[in-house]
C-alpha positions in Angstrom: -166.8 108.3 -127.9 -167.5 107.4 -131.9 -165.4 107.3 -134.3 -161.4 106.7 -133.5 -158.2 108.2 -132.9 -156.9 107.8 -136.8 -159.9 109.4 -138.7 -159.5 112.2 -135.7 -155.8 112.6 -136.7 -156.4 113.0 -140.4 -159.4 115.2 -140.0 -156.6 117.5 -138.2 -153.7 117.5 -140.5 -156.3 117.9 -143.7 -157.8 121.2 -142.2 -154.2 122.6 -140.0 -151.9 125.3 -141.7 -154.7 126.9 -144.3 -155.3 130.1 -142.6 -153.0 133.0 -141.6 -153.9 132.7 -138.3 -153.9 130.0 -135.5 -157.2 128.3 -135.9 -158.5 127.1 -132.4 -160.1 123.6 -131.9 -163.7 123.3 -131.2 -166.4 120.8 -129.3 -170.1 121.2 -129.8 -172.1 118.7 -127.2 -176.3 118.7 -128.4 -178.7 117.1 -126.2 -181.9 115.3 -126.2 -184.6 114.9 -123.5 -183.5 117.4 -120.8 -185.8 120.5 -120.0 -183.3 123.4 -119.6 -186.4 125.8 -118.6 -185.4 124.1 -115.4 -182.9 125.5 -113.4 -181.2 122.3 -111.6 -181.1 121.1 -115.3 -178.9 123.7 -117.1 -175.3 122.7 -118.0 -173.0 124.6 -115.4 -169.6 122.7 -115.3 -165.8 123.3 -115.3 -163.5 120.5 -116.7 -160.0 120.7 -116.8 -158.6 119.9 -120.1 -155.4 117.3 -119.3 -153.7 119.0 -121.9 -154.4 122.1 -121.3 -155.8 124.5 -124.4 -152.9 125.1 -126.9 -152.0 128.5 -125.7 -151.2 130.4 -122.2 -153.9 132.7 -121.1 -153.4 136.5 -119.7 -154.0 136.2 -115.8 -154.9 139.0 -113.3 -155.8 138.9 -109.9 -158.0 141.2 -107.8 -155.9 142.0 -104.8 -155.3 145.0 -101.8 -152.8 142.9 -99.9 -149.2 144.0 -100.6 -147.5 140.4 -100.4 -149.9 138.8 -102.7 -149.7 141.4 -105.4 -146.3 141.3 -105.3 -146.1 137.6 -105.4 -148.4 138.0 -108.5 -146.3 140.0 -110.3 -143.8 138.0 -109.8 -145.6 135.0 -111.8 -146.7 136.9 -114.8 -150.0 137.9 -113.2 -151.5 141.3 -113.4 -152.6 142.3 -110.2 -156.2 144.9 -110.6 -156.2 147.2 -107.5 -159.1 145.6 -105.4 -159.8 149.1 -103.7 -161.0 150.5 -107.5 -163.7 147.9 -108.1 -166.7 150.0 -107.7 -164.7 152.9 -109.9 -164.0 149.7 -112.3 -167.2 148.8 -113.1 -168.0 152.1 -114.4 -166.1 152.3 -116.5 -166.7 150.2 -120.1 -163.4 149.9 -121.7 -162.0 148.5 -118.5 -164.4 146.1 -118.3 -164.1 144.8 -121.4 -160.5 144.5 -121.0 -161.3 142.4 -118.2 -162.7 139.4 -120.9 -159.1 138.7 -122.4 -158.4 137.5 -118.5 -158.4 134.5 -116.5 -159.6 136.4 -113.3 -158.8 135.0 -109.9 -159.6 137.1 -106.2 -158.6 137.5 -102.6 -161.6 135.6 -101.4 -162.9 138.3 -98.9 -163.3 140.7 -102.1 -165.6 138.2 -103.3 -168.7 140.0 -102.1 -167.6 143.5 -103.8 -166.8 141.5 -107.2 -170.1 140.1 -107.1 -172.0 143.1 -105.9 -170.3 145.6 -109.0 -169.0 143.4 -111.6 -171.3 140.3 -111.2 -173.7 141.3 -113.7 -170.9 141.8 -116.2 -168.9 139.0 -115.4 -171.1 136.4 -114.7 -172.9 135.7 -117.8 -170.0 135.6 -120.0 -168.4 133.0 -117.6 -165.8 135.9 -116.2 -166.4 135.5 -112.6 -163.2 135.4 -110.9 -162.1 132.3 -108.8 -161.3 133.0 -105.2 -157.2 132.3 -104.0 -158.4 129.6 -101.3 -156.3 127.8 -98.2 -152.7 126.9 -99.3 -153.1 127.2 -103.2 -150.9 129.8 -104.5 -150.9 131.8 -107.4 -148.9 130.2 -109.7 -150.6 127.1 -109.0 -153.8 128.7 -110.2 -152.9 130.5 -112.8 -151.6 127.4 -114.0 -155.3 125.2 -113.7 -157.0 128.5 -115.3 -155.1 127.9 -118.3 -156.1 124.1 -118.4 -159.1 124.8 -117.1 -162.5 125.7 -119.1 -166.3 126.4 -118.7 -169.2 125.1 -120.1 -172.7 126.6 -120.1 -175.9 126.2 -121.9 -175.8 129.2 -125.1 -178.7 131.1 -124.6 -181.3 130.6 -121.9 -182.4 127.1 -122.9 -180.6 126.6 -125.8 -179.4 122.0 -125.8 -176.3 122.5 -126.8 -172.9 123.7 -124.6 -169.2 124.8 -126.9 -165.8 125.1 -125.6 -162.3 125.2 -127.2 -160.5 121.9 -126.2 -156.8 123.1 -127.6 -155.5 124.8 -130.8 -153.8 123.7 -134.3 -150.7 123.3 -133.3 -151.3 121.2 -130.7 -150.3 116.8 -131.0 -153.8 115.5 -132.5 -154.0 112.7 -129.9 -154.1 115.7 -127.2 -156.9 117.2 -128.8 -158.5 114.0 -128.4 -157.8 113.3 -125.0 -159.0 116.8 -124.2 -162.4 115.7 -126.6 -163.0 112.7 -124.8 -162.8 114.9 -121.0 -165.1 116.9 -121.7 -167.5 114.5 -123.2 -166.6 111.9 -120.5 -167.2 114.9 -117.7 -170.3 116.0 -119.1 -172.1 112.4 -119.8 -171.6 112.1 -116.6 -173.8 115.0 -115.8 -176.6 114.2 -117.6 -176.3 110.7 -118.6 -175.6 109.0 -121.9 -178.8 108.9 -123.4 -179.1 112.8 -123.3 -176.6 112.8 -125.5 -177.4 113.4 -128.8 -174.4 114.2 -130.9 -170.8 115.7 -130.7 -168.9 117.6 -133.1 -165.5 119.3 -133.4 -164.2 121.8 -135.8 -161.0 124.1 -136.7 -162.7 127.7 -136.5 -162.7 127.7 -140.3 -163.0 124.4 -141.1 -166.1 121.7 -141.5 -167.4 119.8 -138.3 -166.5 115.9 -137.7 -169.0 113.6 -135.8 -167.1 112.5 -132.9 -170.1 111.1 -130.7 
């Protein structure tokens, strides 16, 4: 990862505090050399941020069974009635609703999520994650708020975004969380495919950090 931890850190505090709103932190990865008109090519990764992204995340859970809801709602988790799925995807302002979520499922509603809401979901990286073996829900809800997703833009577009933490947030986090996802993702498709890195405020100019 180019340049270093101090020019991060004042490239932070010169750009914090001058909006009236939070500004979010930003990454931009570009690459070179790699034909995403080919399937097994395309960026498709999750990488959980060690410091998680600056803010907790709305959670809801697609659920019929009677314990787990309630176990939900005990944890700050919405539960969404897994019997009204096909009803659901009817009906617009519900779905969109559905985008200010992390979404997680009972796994064997899996194949009804997919079949109604898949087409919605899935291309705006909504897809619920499925409640497996012995990890319960507070457990989740906590990795879905570390955790983020990184896809291609477009259909071949070589370059993948993702927020990697907020303003308020210790400038040596941010950069921790930088380096992950750069680290995770060089992985994937090798160093020399790299082509740049950048990371922003929402309002503020990029800095070169690969």
């Amino acid at each position: 990862m180019a340049e270093n931890i101090e020019e991060f850190n004042k490239f932070v505090a010169e750009n914090k505090g001058k909006r009236k709103f939070k500004q979010t932190v930003e990454l931009a990865i570009n690459f070179k050399g790699i034909d995403f008109t080919k399937q097994d090519n395309r960026i498709n990764l999750e990488v959980r941020l060690p410091n998680g992204k600056g803010k907790t995340v709305k959670v809801a859970i697609f659920s019929t069974e009677r314990g787990l809801a309630e176990e939900a709602k005990r944890n700050g988790v919405e539960v969404i009635d897994g019997t009204q799925i096909e009803q659901l995807s009817k009906d617009a302002a519900r779905l969109n609703s559905l985008l200010d979520y992390e979404l997680m499922a009972q796994p064997n509603l899996m194949p009804v999520i997919a079949k109604n809401l898949g087409q919605f979901l899935g291309p705006r990286n909504k897809m619920p994650k499925p409640l497996l073996g012995n990890v319960n829900i507070a457990n989740m809800a906590a990795e879905l708020n570390k955790t983020i997703s990184l896809k291609n833009r477009g259909k071949n577009l070589p370059t993948v975004h993702c927020i990697v933490g907020n303003e308020d947030m210790d400038a040596s986090k941010i950069y921790e969380n930088v380096r992950e996802v750069i680290n995770t993702v060089t992985k994937k498709v090798g160093g020399s495919h790299v082509r740049s890195a950048y990371v922003k405020l929402t309002m503020s100019k990029p800095l070169k950090v690969a």
